[in-house]
NUBAVEX-463085 format. One record per atom (N, C-alpha, C): residue in one letter; z, x negated, y. Coordinates in steps of 0.2 Angstrom, whole numbers, padded with zeros to 4 digits, always signed. Example, Ala and Ser with C-alpha at 12.3 -4.5 7.8 and 13.67 -1.06 7.14 Angstrom:
<pts>
A+0039-0066-0028A+0039-0062-0022A+0039-0066-0016S+0035-0064-0011S+0036-0068-0005S+0039-0064+0000
</pts>
This chain:
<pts>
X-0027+0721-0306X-0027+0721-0298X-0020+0718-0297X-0019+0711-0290X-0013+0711-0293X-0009+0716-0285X-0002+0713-0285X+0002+0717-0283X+0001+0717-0274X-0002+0712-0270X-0004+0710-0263X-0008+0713-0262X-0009+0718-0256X-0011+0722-0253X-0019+0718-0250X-0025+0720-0250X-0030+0718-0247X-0028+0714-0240X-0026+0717-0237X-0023+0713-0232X-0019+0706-0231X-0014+0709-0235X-0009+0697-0235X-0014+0695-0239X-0019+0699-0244X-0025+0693-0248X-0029+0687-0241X-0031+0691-0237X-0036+0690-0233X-0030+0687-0228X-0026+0688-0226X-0022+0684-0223X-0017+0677-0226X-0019+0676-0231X-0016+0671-0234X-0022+0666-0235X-0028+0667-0237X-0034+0664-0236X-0034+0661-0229X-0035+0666-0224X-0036+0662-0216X-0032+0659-0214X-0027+0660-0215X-0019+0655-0215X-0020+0648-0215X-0021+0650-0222X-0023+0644-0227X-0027+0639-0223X-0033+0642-0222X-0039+0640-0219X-0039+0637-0213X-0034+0639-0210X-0033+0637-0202X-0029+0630-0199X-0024+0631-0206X-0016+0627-0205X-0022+0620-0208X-0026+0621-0213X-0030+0613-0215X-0033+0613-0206X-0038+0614-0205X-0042+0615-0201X-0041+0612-0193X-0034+0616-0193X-0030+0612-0187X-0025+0605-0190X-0027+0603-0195X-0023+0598-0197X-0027+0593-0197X-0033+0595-0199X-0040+0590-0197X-0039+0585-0189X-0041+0592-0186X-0042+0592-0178X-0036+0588-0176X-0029+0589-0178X-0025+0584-0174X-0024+0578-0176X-0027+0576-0183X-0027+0571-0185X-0033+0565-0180X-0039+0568-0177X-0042+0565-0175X-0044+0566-0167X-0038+0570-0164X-0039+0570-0156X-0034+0568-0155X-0035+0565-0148X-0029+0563-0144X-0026+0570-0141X-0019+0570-0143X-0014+0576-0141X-0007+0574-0139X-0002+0579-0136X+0005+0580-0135X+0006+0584-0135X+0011+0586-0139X+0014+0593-0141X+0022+0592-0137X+0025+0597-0134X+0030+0598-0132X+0035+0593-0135X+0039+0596-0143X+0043+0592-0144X+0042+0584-0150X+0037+0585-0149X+0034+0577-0155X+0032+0572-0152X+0030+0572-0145X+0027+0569-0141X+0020+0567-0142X+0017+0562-0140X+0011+0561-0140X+0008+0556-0147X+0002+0558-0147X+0000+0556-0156X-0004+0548-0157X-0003+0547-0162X-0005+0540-0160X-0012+0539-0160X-0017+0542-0157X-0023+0540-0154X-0022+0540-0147X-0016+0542-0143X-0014+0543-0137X-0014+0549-0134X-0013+0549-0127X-0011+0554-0121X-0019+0558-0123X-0018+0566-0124X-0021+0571-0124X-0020+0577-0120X-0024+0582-0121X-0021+0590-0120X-0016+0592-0124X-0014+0597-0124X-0006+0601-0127X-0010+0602-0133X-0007+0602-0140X-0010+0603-0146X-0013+0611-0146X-0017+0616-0148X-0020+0622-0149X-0021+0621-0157X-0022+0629-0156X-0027+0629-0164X-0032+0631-0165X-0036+0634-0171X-0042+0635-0170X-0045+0641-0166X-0040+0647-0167X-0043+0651-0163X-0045+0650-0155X-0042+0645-0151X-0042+0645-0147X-0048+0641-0145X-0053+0637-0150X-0060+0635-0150X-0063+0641-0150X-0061+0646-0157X-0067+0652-0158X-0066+0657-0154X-0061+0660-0148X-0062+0664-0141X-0061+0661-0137X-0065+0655-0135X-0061+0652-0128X-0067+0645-0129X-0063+0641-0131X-0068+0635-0130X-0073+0632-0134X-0080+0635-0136X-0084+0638-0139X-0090+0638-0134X-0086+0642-0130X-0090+0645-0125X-0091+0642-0118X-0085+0639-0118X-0086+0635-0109X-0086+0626-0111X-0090+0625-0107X-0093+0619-0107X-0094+0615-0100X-0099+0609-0099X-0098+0608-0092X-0103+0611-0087X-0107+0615-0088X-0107+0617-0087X-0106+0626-0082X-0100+0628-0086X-0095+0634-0084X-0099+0641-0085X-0092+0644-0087X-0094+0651-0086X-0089+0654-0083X-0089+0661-0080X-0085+0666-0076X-0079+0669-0082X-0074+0670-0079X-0069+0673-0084X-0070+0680-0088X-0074+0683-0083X-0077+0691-0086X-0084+0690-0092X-0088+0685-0089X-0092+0682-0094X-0091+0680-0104X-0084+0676-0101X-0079+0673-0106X-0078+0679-0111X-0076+0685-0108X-0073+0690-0113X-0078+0693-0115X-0083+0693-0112X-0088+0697-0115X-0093+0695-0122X-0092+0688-0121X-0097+0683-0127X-0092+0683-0132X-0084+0682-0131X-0081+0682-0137X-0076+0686-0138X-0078+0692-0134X-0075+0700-0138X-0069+0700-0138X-0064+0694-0135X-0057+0694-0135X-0053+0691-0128X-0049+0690-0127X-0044+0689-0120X-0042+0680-0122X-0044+0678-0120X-0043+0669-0120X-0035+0668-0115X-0032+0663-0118X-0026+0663-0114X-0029+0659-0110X-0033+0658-0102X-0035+0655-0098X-0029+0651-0093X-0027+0653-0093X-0017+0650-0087X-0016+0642-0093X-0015+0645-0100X-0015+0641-0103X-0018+0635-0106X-0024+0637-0106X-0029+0630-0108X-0031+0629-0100X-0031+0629-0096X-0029+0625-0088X-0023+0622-0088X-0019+0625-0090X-0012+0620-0090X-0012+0615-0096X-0015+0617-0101X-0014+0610-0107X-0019+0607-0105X-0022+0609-0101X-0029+0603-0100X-0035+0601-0104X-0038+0608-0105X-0044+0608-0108X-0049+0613-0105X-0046+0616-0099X-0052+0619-0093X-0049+0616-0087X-0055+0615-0081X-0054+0619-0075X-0056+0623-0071X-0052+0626-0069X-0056+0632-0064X-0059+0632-0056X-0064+0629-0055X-0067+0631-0047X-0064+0635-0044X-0068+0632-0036X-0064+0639-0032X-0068+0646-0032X-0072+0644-0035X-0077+0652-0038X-0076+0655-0043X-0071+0651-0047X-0067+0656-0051X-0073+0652-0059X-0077+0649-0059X-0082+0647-0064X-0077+0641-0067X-0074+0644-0075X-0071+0640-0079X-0074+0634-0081X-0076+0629-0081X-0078+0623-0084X-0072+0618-0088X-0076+0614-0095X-0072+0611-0099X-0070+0603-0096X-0064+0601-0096X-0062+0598-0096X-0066+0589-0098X-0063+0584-0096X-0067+0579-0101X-0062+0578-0107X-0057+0580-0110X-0053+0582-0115X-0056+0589-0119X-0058+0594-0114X-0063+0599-0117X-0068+0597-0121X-0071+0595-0117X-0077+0592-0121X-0077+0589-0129X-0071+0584-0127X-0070+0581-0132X-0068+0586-0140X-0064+0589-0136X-0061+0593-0141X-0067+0596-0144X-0072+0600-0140X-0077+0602-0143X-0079+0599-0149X-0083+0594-0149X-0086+0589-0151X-0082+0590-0157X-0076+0588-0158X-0074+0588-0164X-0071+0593-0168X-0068+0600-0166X-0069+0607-0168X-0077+0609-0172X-0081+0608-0171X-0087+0611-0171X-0089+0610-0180X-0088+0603-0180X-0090+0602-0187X-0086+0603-0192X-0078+0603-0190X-0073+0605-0194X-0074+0612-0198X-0077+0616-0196X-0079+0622-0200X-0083+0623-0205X-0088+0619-0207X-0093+0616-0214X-0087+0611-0216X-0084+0609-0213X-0081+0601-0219X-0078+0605-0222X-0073+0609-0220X-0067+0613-0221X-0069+0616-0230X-0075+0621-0228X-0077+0624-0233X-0079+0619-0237X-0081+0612-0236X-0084+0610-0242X-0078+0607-0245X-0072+0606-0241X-0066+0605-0245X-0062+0612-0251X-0065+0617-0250X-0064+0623-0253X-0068+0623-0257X-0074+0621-0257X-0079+0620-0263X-0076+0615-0269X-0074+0610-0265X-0070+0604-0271X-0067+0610-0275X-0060+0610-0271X-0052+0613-0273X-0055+0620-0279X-0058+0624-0275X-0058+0631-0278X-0064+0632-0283X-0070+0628-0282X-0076+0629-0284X-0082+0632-0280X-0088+0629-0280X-0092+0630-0276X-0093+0640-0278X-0095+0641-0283X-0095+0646-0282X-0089+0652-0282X-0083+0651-0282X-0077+0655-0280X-0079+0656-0273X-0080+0651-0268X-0082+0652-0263X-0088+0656-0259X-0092+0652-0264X-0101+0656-0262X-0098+0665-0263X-0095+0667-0268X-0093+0671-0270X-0090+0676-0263X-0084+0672-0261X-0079+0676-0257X-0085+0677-0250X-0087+0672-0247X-0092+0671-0243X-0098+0680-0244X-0099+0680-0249X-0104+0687-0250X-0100+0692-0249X-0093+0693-0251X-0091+0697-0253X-0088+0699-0244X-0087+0691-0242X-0084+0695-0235X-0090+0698-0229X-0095+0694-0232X-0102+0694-0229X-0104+0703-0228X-0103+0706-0235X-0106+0713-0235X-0102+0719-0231X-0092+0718-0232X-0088+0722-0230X-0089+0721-0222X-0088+0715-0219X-0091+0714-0211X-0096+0716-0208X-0102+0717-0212X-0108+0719-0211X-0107+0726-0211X-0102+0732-0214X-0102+0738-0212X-0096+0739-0207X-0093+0735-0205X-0089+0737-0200X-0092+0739-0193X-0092+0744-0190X-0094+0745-0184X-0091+0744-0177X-0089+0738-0177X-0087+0735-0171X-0090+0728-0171X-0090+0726-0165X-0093+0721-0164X-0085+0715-0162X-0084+0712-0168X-0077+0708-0170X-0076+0703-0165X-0071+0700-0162X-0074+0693-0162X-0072+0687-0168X-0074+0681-0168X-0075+0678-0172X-0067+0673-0175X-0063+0675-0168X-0056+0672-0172X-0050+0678-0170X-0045+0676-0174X-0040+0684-0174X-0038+0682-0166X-0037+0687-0162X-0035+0690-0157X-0028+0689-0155X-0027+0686-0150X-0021+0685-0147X-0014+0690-0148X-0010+0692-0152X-0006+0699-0152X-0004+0699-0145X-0005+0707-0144X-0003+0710-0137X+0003+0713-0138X+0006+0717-0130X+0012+0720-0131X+0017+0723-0139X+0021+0723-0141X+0023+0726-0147X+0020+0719-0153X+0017+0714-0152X+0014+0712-0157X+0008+0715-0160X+0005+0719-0155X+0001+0724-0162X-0007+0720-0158X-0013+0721-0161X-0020+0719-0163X-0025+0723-0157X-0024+0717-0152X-0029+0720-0146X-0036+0717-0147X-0041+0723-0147X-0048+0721-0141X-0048+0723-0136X-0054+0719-0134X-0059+0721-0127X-0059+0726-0127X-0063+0728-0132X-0067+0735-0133X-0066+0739-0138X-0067+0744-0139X-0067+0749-0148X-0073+0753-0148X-0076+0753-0144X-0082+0755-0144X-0088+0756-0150X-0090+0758-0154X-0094+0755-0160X-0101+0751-0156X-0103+0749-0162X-0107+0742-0161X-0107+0741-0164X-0113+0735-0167X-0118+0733-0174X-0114+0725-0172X-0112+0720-0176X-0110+0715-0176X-0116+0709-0171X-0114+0706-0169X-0119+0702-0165X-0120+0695-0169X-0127+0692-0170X-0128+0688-0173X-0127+0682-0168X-0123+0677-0170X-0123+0670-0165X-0120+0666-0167X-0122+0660-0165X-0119+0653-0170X-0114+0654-0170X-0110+0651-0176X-0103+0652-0178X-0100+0658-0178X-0106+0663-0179X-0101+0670-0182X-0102+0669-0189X-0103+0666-0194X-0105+0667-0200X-0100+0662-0205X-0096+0659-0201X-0092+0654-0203X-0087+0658-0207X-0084+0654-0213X-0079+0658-0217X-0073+0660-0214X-0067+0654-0209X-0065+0658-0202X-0067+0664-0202X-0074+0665-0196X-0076+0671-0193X-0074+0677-0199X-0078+0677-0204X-0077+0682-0209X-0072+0684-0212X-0067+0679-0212X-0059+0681-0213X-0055+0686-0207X-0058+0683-0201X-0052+0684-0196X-0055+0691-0195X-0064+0693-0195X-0068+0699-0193X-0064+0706-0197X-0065+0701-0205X-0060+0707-0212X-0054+0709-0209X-0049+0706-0206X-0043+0705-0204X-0042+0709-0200X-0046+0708-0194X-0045+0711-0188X-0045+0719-0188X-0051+0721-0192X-0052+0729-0194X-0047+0731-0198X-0045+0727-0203X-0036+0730-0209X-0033+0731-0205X-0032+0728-0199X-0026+0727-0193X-0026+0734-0191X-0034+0734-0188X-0032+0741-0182X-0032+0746-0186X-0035+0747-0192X-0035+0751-0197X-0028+0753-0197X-0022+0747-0200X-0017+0750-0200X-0011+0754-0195X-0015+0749-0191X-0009+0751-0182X-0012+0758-0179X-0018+0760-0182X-0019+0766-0179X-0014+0771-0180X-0015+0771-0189X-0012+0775-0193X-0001+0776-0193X+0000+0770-0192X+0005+0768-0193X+0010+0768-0186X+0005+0767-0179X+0008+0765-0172X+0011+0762-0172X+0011+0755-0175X+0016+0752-0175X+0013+0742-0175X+0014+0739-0175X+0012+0731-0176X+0010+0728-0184X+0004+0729-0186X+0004+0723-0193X+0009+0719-0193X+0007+0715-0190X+0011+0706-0188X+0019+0709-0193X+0022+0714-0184X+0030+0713-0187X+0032+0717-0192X+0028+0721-0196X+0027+0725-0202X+0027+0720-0207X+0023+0716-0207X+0020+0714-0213X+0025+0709-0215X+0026+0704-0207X+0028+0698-0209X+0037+0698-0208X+0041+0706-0206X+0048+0704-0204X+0050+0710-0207X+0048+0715-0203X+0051+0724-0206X+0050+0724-0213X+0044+0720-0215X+0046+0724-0223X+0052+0718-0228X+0053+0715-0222X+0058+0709-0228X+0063+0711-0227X+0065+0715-0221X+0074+0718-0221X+0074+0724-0224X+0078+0723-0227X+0081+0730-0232X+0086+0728-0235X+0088+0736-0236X+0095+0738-0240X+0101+0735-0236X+0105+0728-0237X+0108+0726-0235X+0106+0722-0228X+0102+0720-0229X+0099+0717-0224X+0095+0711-0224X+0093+0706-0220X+0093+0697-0221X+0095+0695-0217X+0098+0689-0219X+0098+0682-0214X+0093+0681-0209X+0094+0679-0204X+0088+0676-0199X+0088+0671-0200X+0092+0668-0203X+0090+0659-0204X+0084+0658-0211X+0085+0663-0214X+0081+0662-0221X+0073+0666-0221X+0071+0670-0215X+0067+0673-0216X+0060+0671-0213X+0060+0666-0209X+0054+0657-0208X+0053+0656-0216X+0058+0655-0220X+0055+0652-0227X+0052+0657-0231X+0055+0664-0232X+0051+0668-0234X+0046+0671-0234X+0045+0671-0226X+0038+0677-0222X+0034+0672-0221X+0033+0662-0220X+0030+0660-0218X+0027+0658-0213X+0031+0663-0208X+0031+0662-0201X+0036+0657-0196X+0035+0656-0191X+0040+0648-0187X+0045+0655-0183X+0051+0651-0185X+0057+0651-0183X+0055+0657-0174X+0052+0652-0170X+0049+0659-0164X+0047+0665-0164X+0042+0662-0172X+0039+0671-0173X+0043+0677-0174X+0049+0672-0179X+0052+0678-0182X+0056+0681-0175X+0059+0678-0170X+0064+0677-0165X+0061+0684-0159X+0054+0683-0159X+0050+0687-0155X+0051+0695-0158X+0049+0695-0164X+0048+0702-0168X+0055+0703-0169X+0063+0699-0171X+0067+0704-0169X+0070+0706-0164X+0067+0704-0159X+0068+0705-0150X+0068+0713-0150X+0059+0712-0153X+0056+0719-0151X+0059+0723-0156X+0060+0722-0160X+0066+0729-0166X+0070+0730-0163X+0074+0725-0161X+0081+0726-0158X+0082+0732-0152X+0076+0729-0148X+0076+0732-0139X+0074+0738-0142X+0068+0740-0148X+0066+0747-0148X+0072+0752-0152X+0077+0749-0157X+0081+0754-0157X+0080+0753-0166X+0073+0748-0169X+0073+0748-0175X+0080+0743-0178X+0082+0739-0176X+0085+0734-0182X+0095+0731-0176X+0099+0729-0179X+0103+0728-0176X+0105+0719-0180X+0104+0715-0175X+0109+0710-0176X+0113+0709-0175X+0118+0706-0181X+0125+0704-0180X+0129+0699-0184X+0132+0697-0186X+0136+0691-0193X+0136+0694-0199X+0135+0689-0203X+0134+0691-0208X+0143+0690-0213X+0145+0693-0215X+0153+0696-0214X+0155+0691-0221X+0148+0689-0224X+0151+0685-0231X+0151+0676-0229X+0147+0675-0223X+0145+0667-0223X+0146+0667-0215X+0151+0668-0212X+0153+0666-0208X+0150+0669-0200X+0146+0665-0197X+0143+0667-0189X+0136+0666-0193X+0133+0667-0198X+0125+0667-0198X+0123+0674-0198X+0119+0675-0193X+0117+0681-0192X+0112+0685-0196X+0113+0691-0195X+0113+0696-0201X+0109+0701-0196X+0102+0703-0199X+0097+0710-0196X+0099+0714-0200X+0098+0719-0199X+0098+0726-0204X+0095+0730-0199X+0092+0735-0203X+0090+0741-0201X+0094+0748-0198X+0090+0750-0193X+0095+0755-0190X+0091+0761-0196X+0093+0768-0195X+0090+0773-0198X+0082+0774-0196X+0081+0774-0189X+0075+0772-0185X+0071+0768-0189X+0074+0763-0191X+0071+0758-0193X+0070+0758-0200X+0073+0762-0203X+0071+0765-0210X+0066+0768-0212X+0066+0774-0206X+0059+0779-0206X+0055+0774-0201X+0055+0769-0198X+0049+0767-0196X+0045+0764-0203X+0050+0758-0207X+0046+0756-0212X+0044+0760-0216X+0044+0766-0218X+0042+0770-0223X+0037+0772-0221X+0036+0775-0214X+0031+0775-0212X+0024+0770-0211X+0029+0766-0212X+0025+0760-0211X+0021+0758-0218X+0025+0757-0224X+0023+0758-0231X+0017+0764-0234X+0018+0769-0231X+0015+0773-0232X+0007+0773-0228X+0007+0770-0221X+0002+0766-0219X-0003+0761-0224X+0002+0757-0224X+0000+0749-0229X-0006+0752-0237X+0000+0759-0239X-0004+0760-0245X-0011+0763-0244X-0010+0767-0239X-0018+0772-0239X-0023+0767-0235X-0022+0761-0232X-0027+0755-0232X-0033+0753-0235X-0032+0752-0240X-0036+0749-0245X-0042+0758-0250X-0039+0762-0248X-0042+0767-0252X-0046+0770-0246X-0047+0769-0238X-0050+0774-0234X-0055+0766-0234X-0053+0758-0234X-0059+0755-0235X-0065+0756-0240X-0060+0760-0246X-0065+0760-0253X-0069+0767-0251X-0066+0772-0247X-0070+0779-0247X-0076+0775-0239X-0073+0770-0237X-0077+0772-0228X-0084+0766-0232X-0082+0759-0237X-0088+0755-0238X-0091+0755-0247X-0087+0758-0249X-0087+0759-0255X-0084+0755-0260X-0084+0757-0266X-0079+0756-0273X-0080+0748-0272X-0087+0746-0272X-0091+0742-0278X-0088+0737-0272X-0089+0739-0265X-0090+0731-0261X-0083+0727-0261X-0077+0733-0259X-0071+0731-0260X-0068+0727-0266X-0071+0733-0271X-0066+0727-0276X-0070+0720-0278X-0076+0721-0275X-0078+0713-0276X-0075+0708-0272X-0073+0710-0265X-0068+0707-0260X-0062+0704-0264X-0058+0710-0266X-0054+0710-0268X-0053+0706-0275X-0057+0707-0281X-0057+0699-0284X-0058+0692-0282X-0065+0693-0277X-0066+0685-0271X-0060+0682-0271X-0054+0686-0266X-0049+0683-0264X-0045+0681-0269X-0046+0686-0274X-0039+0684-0279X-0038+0678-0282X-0047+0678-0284X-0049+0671-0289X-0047+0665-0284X-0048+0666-0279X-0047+0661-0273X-0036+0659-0274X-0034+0665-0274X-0028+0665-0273X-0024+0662-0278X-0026+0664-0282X-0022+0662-0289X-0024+0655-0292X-0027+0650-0291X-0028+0644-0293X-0022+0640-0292X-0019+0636-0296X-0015+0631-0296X-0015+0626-0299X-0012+0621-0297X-0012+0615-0297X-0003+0612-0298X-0003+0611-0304X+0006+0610-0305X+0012+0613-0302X+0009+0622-0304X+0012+0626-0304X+0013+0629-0297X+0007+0626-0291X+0008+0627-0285X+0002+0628-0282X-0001+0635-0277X-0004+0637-0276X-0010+0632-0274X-0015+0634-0274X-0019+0627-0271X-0020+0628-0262X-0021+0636-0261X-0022+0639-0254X-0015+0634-0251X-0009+0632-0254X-0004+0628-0251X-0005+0623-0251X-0007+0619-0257X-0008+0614-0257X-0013+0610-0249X-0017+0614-0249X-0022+0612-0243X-0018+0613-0235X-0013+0615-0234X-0010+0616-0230X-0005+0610-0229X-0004+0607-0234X+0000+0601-0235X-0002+0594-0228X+0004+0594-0224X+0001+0591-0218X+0002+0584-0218X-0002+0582-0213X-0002+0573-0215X+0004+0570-0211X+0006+0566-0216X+0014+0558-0214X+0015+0560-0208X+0010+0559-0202X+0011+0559-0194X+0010+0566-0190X+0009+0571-0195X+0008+0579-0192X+0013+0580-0188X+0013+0586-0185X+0019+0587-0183X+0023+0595-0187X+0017+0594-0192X+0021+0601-0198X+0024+0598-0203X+0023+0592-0202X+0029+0585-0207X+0036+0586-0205X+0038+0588-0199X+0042+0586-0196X+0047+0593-0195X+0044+0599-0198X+0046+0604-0198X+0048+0605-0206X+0052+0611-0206X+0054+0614-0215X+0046+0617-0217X+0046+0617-0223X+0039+0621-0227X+0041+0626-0228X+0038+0631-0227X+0038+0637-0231X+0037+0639-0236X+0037+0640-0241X+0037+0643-0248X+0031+0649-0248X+0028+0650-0242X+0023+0656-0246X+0018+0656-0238X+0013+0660-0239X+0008+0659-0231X+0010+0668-0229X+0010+0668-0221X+0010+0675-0219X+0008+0679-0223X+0007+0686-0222X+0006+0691-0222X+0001+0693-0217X+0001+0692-0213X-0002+0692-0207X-0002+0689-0201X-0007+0686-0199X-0006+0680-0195X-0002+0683-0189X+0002+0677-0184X+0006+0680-0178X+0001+0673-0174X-0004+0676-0172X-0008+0672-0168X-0003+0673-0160X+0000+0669-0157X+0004+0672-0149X-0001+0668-0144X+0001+0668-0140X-0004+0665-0133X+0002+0659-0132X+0004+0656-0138X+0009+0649-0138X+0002+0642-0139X-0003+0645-0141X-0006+0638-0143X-0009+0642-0149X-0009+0647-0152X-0015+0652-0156X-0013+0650-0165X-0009+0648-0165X-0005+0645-0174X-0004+0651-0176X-0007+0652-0183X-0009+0656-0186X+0000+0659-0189X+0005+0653-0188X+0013+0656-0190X+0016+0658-0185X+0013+0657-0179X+0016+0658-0172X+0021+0652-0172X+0017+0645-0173X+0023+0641-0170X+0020+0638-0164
</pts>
């Protein structure tokens, strides 16, 4: 077994999965993104990513639905302000959201992207690593008793893992619930609330910020490379350490003016609690769905996780953005989240 908690497994999977997937989509829709400009098939809407097809535009088309409608078919909170201002809804004066002619478009070309994806994973990994992970996420989702939605969930106040609903419920069968996405982001979403219950505290800035500072502390310049996540993400999670009384920034006293996190005491006893969270995860999944299902999960993902290719992960390699991307144009990361920081910035599975 190795040392990665069921959860960064499953979250480095959908990363993985999401970072190609929207690499696809921008390679073949017209877009502008704030600071890259506009792409060479021209003048578009503001780039998004996939989640924001799988709770949002999915569901509205031209001919429209209600915002409360909205929430109820995809179980999660859509940034609405947002995809009107990039320009892939608009809103009547009845309040009835309708797509865009850039909606549309985008539809169209999302849709298919989810069977390519996976048959790219069938090359890379093997069709049956895949069929494999697929079963295995197939069975743990089917005992969850929530009714998930099908992309991870916009992070709410504290960064932590909001629904609509908590109410128990039988999973609802509907196109594109069954996609490998969906089953990722489904498995995810429950490790999340699972942990936040127990923990009160934020997966996201647990997984992907608090458990990197220790001892002496880290850099904030180096901890994008490490965690995976963009330069904002991190910037957001130490805000909120900071305000709460968890973490202190200051210089780092051996290199000059680069800034230095460290842990307050607070902030000591929140990770520990937080760690002791993290560990009894995986053991109340084993007693709530059983032995047999999990550790099938948990090999799925490994075999998935550990393939390389000249010494370099393949789940990275697939990540690998094209000449004209706009993740060419940024630093690479060395490793995938721990847990995605989906923000209501555009839905990037690194928070950028």
């Amino acid at each position: 077994m190795s040392a990665e908690s069921l959860g960064a497994l499953l979250s480095h999977a959908l990363v993985a999965y999401t970072i190609e997937f929207d690499n696809a989509f921008e390679d073949r829709m017209p877009h502008a993104t704030t600071r890259y400009g506009v792409s060479a098939k021209g003048r578009g809407p503001w780039l998004v990513s996939l989640v924001m097809y799988a709770n949002c535009m999915r569901y509205v088309d031209e001919r429209g639905i209600k915002a409360a409608e909205l929430v109820k078919a995809a179980r999660a909170h859509a940034n609405l302000h947002g995809m009107h201002r990039w320009g892939y809804v608009k809103v009547a004066a009845d309040k009835t959201i309708r797509a865009t002619a850039n909606g549309l478009k985008a539809r169209e070309l999302w849709r298919p992207l989810f069977a390519e994806i996976e048959e790219r994973w069938a090359e890379r990994f093997g069709s049956a690593a895949v069929h494999e992970l697929r079963a295995a996420l197939t069975d743990v989702v089917a005992a969850i008793r929530l009714d998930l939605p099908d992309g991870m969930p916009i992070l709410g106040y504290g960064l932590t893992t909001q629904l609509t609903t908590k109410d128990p419920a039988p999973q609802t069968a509907r196109e594109g619930g069954s996609t490998l996405a969906a089953l990722l982001s489904k498995a995810l979403t429950a490790w999340a609330l699972g942990f936040e219950r127990h923990a009160s505290f934020s997966l996201a800035i647990y997984a992907d910020v608090l458990r990197h500072v220790a001892g002496r502390g880290a850099r904030v310049r180096d901890l994008p490379l490490h965690t995976g996540i963009s330069k904002e993400a991190v910037a957001t999670a130490l805000s909120f350490l900071e305000r709460q009384g968890f973490a202190l920034i200051g210089t780092d006293p051996s290199a000059g003016r680069t800034r230095l996190v460290t842990l307050t005491e607070d902030g000591r006893a929140l990770k520990k609690r937080c760690d002791r969270a993290l560990a009894a995860c995986e053991p109340r999944w084993r007693e709530r769905f059983g032995d047999a299902p999990v550790e099938r999960l948990r090999s799925a993902l490994e075999r998935i996780a550990e393939q390389q290719s000249a010494g370099r992960s393949l789940l990275l390699v697939g990540t690998d953005p094209l000449p004209n991307g706009w993740r060419a144009k940024v630093p690479t990361p060395n490793c995938l989240p721990d847990f995605p920081m989906v923000s209501h910035r555009g839905g990037f599975p690194d928070g950028s």
